[in-house]
The first five atom37 places (N, CA, C, CB, O) and aatype in JSON, in Angstrom:
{
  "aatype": [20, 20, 20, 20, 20, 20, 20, 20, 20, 20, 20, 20, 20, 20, 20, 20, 20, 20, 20, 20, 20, 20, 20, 20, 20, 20, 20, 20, 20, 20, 20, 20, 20, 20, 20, 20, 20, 20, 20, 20, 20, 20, 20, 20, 20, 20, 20, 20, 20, 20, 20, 20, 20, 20, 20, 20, 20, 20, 20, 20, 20, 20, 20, 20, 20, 20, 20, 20, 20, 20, 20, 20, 20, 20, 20, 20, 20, 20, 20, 20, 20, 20, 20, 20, 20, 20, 20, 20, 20, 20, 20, 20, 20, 20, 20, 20, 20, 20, 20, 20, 20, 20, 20, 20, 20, 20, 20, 20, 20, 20, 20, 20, 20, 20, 20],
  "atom_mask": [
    [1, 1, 1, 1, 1],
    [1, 1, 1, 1, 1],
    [1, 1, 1, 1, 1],
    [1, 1, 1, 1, 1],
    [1, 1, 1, 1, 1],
    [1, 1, 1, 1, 1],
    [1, 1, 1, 1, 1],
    [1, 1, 1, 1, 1],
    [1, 1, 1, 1, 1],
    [1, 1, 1, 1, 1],
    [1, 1, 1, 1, 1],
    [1, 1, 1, 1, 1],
    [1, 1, 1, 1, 1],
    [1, 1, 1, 1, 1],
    [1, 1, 1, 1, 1],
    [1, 1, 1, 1, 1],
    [1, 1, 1, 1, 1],
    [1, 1, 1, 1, 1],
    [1, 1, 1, 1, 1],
    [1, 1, 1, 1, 1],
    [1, 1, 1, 1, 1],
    [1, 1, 1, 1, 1],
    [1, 1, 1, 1, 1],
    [1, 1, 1, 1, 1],
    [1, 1, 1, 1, 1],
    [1, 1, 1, 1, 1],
    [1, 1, 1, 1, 1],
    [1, 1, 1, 1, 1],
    [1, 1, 1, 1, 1],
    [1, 1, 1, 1, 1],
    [1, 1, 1, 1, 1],
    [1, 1, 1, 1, 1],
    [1, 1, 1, 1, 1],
    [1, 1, 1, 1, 1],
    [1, 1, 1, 1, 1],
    [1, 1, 1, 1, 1],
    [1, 1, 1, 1, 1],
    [1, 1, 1, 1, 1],
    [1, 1, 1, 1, 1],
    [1, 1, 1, 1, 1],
    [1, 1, 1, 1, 1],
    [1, 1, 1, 1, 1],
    [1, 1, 1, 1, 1],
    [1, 1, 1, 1, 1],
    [1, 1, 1, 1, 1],
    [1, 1, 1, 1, 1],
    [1, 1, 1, 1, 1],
    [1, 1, 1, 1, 1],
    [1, 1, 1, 1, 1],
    [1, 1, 1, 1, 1],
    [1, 1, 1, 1, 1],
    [1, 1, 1, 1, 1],
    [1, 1, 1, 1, 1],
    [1, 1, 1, 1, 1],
    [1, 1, 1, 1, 1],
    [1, 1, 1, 1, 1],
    [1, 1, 1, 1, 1],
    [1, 1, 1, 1, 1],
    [1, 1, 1, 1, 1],
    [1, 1, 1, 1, 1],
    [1, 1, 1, 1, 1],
    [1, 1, 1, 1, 1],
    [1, 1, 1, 1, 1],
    [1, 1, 1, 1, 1],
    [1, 1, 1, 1, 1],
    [1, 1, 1, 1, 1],
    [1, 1, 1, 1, 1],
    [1, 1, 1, 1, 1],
    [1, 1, 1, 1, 1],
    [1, 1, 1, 1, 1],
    [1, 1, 1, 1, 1],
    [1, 1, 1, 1, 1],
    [1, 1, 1, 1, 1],
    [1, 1, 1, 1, 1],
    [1, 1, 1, 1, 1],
    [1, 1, 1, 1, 1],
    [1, 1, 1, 1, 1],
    [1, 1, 1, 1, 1],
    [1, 1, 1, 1, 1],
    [1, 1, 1, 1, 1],
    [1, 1, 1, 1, 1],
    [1, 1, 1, 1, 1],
    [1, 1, 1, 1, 1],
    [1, 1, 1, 1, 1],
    [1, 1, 1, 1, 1],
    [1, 1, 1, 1, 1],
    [1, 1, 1, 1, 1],
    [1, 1, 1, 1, 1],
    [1, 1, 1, 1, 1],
    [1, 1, 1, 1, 1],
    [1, 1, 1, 1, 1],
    [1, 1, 1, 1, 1],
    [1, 1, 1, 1, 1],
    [1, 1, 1, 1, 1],
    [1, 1, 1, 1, 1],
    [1, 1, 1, 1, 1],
    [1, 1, 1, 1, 1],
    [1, 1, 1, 1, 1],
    [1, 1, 1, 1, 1],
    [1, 1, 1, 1, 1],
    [1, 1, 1, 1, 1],
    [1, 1, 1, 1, 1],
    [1, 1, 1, 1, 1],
    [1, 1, 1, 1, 1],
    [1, 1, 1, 1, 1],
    [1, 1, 1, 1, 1],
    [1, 1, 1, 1, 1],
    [1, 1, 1, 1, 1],
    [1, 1, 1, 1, 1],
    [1, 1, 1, 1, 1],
    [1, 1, 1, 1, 1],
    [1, 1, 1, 1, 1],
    [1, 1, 1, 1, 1],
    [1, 1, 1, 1, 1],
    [1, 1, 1, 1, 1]
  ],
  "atom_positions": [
    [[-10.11, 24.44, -22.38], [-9.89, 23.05, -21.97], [-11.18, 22.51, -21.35], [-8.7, 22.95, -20.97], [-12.02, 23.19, -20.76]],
    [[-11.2, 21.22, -21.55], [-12.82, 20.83, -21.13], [-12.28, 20.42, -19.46], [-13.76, 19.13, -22.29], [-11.18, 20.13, -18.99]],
    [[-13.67, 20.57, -18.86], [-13.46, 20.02, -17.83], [-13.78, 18.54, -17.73], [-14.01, 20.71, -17.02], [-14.72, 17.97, -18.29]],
    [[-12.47, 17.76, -16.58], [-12.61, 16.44, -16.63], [-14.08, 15.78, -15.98], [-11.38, 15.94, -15.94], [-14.79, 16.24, -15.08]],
    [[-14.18, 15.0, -16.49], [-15.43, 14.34, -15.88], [-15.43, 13.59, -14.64], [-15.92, 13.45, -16.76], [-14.48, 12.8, -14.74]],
    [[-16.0, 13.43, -13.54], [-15.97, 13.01, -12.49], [-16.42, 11.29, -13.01], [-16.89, 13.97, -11.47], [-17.28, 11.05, -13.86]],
    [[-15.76, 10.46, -12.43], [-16.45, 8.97, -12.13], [-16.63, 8.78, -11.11], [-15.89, 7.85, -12.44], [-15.67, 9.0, -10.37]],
    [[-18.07, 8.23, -10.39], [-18.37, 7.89, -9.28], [-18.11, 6.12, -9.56], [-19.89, 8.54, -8.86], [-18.36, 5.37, -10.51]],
    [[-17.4, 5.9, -8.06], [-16.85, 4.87, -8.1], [-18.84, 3.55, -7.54], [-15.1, 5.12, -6.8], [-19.75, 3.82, -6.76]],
    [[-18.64, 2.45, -8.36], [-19.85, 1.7, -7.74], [-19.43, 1.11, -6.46], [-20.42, 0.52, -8.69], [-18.34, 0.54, -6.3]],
    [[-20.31, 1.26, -5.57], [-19.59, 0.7, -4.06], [-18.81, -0.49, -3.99], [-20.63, 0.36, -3.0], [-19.29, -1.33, -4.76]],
    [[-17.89, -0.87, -3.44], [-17.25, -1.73, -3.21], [-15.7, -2.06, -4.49], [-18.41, -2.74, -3.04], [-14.72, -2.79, -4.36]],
    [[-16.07, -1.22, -5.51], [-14.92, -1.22, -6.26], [-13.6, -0.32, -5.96], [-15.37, -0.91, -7.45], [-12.7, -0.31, -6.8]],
    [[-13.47, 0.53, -4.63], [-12.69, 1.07, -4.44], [-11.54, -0.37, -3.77], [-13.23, 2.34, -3.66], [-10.46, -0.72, -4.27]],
    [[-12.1, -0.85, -2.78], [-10.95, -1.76, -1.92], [-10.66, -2.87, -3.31], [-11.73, -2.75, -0.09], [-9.48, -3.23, -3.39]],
    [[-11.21, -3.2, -3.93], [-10.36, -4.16, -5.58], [-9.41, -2.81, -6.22], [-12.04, -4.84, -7.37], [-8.2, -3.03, -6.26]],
    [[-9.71, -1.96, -6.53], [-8.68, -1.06, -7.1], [-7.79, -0.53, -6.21], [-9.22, -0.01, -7.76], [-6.92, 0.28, -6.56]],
    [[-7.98, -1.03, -4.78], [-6.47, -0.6, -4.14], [-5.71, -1.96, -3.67], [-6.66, 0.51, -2.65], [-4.49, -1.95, -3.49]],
    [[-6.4, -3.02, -3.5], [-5.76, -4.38, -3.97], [-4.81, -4.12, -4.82], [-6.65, -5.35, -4.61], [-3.63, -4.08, -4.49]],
    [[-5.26, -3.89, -6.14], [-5.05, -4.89, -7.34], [-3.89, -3.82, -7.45], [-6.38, -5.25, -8.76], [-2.92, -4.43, -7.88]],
    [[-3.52, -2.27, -7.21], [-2.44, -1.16, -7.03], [-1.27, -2.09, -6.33], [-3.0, 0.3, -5.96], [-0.11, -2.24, -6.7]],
    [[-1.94, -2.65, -5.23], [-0.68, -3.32, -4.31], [-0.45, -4.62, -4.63], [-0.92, -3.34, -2.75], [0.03, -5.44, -3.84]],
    [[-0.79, -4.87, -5.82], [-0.18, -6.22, -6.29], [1.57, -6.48, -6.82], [-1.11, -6.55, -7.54], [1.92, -7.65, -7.02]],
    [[2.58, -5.36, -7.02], [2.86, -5.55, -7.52], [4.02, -5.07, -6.48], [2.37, -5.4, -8.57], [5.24, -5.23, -6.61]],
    [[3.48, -4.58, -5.66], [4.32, -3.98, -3.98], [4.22, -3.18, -3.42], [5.44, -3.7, -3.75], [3.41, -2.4, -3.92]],
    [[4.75, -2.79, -2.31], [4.35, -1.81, -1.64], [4.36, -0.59, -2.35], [4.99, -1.75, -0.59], [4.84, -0.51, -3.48]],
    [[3.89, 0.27, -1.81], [3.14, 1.37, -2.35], [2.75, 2.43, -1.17], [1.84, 0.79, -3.08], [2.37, 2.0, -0.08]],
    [[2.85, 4.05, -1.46], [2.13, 4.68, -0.13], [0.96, 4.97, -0.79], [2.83, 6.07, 0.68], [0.63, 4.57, -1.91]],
    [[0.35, 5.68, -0.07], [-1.28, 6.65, -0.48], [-1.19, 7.29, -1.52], [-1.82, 7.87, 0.51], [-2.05, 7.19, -2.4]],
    [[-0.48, 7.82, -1.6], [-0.16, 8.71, -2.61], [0.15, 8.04, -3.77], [0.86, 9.53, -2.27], [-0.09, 8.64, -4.82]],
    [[0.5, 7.24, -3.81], [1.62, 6.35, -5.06], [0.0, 5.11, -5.44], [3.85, 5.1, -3.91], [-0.48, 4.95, -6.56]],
    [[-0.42, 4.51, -4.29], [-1.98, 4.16, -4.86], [-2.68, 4.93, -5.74], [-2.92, 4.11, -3.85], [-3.02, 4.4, -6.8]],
    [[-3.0, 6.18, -5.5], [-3.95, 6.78, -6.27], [-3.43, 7.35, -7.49], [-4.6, 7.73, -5.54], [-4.08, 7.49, -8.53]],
    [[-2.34, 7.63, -7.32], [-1.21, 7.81, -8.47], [-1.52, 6.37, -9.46], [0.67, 7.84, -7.66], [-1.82, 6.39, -10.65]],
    [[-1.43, 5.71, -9.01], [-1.08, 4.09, -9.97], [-3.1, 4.57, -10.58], [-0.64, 1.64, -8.36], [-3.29, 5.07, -11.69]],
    [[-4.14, 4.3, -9.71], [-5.13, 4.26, -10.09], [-5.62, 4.89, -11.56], [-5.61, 4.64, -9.13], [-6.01, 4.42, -12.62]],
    [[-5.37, 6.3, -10.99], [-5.63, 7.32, -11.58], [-4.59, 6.84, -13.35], [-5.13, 8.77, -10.42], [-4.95, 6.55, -14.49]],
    [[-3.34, 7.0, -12.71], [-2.95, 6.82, -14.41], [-2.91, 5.32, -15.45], [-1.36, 7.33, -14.46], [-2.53, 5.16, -16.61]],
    [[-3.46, 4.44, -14.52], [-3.83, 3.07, -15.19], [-5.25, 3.59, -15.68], [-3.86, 1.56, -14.07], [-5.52, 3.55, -16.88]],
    [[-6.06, 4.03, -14.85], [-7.46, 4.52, -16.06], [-7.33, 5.73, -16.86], [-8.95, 4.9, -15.29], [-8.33, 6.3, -17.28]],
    [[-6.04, 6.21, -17.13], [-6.03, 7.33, -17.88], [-7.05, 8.51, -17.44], [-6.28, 6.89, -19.21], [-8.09, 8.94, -17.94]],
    [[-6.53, 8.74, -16.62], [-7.61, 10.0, -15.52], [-8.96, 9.53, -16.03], [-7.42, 12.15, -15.9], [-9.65, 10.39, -16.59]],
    [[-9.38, 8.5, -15.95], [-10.79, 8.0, -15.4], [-11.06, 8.35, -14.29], [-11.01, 6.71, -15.34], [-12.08, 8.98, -14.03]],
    [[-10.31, 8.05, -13.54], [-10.76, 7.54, -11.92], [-9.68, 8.51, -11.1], [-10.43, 5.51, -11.51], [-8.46, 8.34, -11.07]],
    [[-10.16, 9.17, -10.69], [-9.31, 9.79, -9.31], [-10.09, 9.79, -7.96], [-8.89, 11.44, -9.54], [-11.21, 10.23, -7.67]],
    [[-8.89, 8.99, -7.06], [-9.45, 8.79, -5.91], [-9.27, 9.93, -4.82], [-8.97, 7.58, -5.49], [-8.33, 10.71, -4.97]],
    [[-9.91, 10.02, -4.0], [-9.4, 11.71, -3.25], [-9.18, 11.09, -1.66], [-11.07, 13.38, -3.28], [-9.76, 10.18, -1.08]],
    [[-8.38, 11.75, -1.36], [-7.71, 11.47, 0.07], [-8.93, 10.54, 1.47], [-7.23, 13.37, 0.67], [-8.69, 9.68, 2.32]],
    [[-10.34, 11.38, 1.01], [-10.74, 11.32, 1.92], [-11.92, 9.95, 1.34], [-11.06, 12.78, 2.47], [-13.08, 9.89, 1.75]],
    [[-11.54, 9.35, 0.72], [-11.97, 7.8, 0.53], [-11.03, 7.18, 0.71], [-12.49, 7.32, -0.67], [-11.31, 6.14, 1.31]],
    [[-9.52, 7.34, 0.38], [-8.5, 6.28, 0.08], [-8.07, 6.01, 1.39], [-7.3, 6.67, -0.9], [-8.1, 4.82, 1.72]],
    [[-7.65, 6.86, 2.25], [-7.32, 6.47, 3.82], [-8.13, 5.81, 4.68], [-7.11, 7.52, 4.56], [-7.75, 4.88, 5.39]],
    [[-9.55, 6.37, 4.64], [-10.37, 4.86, 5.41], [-10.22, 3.97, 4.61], [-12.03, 4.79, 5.73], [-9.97, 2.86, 5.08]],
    [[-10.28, 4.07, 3.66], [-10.05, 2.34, 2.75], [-8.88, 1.48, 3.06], [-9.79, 2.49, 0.99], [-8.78, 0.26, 3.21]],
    [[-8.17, 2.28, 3.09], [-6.69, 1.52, 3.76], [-6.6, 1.46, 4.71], [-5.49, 1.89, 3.64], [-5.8, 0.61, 5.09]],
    [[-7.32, 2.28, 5.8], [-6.78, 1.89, 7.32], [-8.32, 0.47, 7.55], [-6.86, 3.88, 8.86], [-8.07, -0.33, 8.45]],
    [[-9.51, 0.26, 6.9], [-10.2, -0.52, 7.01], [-9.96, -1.63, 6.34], [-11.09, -0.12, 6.87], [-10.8, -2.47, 6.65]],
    [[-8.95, -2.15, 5.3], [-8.3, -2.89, 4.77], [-7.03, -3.51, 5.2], [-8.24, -2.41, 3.93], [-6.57, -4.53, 4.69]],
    [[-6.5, -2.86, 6.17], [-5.33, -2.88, 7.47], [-6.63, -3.77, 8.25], [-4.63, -0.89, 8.41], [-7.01, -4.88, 7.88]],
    [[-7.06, -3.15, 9.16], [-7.97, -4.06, 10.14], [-8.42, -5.08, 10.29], [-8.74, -3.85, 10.31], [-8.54, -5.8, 11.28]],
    [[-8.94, -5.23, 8.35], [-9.55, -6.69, 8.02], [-7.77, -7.52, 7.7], [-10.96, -6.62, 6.21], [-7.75, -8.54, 7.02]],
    [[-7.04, -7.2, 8.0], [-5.94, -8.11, 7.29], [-5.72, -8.49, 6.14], [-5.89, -9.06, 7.63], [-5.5, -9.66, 5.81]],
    [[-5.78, -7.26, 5.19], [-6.09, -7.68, 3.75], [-4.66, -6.72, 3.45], [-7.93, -7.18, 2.93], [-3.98, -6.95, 2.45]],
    [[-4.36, -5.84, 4.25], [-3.0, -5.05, 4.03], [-2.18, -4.63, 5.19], [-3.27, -3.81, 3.33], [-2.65, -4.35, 6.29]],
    [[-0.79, -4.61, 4.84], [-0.2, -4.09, 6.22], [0.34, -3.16, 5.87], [0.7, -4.86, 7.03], [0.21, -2.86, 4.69]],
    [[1.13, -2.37, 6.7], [1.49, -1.35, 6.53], [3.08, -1.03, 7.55], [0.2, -0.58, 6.75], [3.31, -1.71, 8.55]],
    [[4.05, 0.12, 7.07], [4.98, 0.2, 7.72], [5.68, 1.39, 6.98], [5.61, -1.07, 7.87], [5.68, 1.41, 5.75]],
    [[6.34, 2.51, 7.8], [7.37, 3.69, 7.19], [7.84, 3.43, 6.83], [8.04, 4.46, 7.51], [8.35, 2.31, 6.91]],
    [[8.17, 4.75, 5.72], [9.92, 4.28, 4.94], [9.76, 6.12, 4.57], [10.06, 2.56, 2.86], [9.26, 7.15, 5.02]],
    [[10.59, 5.6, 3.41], [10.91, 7.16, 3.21], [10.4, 7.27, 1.27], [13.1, 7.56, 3.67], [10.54, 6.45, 0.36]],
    [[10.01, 8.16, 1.29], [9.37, 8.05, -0.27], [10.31, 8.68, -1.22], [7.87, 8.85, -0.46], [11.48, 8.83, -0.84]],
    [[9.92, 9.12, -2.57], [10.92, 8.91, -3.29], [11.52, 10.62, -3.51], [10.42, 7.99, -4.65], [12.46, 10.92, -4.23]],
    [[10.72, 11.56, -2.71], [10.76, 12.6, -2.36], [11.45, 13.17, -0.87], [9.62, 12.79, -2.58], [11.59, 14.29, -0.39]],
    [[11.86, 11.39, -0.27], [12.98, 12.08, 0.8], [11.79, 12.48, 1.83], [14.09, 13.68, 0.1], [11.8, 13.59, 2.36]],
    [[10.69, 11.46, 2.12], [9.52, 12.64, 2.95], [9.29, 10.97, 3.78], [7.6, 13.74, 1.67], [9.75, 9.92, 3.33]],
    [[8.5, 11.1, 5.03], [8.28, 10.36, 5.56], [7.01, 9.6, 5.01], [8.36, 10.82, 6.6], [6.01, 10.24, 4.69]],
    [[7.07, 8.3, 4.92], [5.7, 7.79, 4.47], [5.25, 6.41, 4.74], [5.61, 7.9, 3.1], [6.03, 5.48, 4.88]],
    [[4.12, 6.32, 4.81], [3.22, 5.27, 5.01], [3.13, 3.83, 3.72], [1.8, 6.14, 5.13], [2.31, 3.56, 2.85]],
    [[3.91, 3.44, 4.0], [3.94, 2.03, 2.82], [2.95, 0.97, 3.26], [5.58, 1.13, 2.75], [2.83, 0.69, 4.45]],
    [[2.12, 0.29, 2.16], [1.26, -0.63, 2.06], [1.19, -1.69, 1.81], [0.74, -0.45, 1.64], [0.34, -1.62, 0.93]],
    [[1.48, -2.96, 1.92], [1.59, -3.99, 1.1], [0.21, -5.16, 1.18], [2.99, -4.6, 1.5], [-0.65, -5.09, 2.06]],
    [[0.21, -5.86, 0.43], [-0.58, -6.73, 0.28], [-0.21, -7.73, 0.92], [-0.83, -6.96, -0.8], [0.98, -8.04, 0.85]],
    [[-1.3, -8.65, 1.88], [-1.15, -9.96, 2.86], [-1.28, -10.85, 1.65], [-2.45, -10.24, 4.25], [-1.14, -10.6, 0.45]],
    [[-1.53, -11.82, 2.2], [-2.12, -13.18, 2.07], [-3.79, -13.25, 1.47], [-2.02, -13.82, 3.62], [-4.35, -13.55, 0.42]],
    [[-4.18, -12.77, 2.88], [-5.25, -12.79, 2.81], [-5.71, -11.67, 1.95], [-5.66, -12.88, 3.93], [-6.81, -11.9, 1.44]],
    [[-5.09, -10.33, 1.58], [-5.69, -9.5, 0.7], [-5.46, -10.25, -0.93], [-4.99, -7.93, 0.92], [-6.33, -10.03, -1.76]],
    [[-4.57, -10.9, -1.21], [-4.32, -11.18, -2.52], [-5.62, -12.33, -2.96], [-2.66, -11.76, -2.64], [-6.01, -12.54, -4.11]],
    [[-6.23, -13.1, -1.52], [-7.3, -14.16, -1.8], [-8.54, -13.46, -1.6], [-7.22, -15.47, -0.86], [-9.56, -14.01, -2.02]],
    [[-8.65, -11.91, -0.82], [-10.05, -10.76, -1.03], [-9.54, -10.57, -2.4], [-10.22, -9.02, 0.08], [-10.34, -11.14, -3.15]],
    [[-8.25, -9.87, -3.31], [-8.25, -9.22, -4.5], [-9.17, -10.69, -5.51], [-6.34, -8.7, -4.99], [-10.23, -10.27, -5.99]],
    [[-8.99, -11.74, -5.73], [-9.05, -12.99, -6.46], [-10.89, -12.73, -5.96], [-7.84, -14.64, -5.79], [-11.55, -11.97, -6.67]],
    [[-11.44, -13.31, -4.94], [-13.17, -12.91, -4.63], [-13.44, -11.59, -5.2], [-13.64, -12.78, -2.87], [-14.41, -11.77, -5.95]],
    [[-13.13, -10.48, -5.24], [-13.53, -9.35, -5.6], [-13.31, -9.47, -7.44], [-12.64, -8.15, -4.68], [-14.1, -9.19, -8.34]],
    [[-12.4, -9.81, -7.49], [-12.23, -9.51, -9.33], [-13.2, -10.83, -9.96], [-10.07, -9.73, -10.07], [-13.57, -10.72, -11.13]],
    [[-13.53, -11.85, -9.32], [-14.74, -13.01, -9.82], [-15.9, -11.99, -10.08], [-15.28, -14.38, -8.45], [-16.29, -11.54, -11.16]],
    [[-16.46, -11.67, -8.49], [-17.47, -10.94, -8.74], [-17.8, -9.95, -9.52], [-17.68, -10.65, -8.01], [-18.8, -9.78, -10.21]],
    [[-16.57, -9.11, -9.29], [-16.45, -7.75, -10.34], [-16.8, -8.67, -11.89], [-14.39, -6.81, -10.31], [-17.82, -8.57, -12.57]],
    [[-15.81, -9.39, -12.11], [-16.39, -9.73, -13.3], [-17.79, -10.8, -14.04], [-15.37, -10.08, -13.66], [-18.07, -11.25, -15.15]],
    [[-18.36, -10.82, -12.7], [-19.62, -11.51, -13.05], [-20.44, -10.59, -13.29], [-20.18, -12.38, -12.12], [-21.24, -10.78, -14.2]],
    [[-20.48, -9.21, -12.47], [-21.25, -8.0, -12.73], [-21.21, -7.33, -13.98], [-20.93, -7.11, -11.86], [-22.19, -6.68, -14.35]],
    [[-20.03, -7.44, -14.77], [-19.8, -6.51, -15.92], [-20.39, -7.71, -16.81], [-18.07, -5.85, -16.26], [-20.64, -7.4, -17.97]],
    [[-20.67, -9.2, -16.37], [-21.06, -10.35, -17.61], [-22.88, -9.7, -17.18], [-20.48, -12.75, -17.19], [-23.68, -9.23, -17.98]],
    [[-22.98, -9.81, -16.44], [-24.74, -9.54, -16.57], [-25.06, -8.3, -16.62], [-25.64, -10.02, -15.39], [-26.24, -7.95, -16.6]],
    [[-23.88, -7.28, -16.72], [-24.35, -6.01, -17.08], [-24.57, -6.03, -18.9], [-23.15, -4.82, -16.48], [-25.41, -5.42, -19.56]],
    [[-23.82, -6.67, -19.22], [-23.3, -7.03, -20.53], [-24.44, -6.98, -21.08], [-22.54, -8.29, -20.76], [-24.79, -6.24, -22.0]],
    [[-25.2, -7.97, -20.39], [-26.27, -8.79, -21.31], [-27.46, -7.92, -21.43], [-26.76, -10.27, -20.66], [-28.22, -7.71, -22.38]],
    [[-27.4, -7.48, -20.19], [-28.64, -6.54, -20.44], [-28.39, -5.56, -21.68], [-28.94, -5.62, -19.06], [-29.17, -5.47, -22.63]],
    [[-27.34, -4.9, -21.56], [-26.93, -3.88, -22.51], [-27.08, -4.53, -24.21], [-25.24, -3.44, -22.07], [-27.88, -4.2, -25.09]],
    [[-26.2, -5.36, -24.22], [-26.83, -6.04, -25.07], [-27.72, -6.86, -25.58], [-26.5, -6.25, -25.22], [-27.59, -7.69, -26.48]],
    [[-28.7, -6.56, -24.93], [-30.05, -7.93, -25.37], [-30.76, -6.39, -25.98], [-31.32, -9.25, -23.51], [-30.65, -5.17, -25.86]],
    [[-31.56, -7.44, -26.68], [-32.88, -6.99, -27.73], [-34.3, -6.77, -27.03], [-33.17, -8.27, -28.9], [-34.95, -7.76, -26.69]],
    [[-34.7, -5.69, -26.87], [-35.69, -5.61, -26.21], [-37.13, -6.19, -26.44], [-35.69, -4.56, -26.13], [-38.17, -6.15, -25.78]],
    [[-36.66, -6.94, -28.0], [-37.71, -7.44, -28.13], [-38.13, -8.67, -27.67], [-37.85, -7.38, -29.09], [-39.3, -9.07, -27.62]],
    [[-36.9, -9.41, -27.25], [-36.42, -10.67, -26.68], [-37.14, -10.73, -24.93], [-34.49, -10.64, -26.76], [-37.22, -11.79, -24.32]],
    [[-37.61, -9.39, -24.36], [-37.78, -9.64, -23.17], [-39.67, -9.89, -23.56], [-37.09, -8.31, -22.02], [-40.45, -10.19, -22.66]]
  ]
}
């Protein structure tokens, strides 16, 4: 079996991919990186020890709140949801994100003879 390939995430695309997880509702830690991971088809796996400062620094800024419940395993857990204000950071972050992949574009695709 091959081994999977690591993706290093480009800075700042972790807090849009845990947005855009909690768009659709709450969610714990676990169930984030779960959603991540199998929306990129094991592209992307996030590991504990990025995803929790991301969320407790995404809590702070008021972009997510948070509150117990019980998960779907009967276990105590940390649920996430998306504010207000995180759904108008997710909307700024996915512009930019996608202005970066338009001028990454171009480069990739331009003709070197053109420069």
């Amino acid at each position: 079996m091959a081994k999977k390939q690591k993706a290093d995430l480009l800075q700042g695309t972790l807090d849009m991919l845990i947005l855009k997880s909690l768009l659709e509702g709450p969610r714990h830690g676990y169930g984030v990186a779960k959603w991540i991971q199998v929306t990129t088809k094991d592209a992307l796996k996030i590991e504990e020890g990025s995803l929790y400062p991301a969320l407790h620094r995404m809590q702070k800024r008021g972009w997510v709140k948070s509150e117990w419940g019980v998960s779907e395993s009967n276990r105590r857990a940390k649920y996430y949801q998306l504010t207000s204000d995180g759904r108008a950071q997710l909307t700024t972050e996915v512009k930019a994100w996608s202005h970066l992949v338009a001028a990454i574009s171009l480069v990739l695709n331009s003709n070197l003879a053109e420069a």
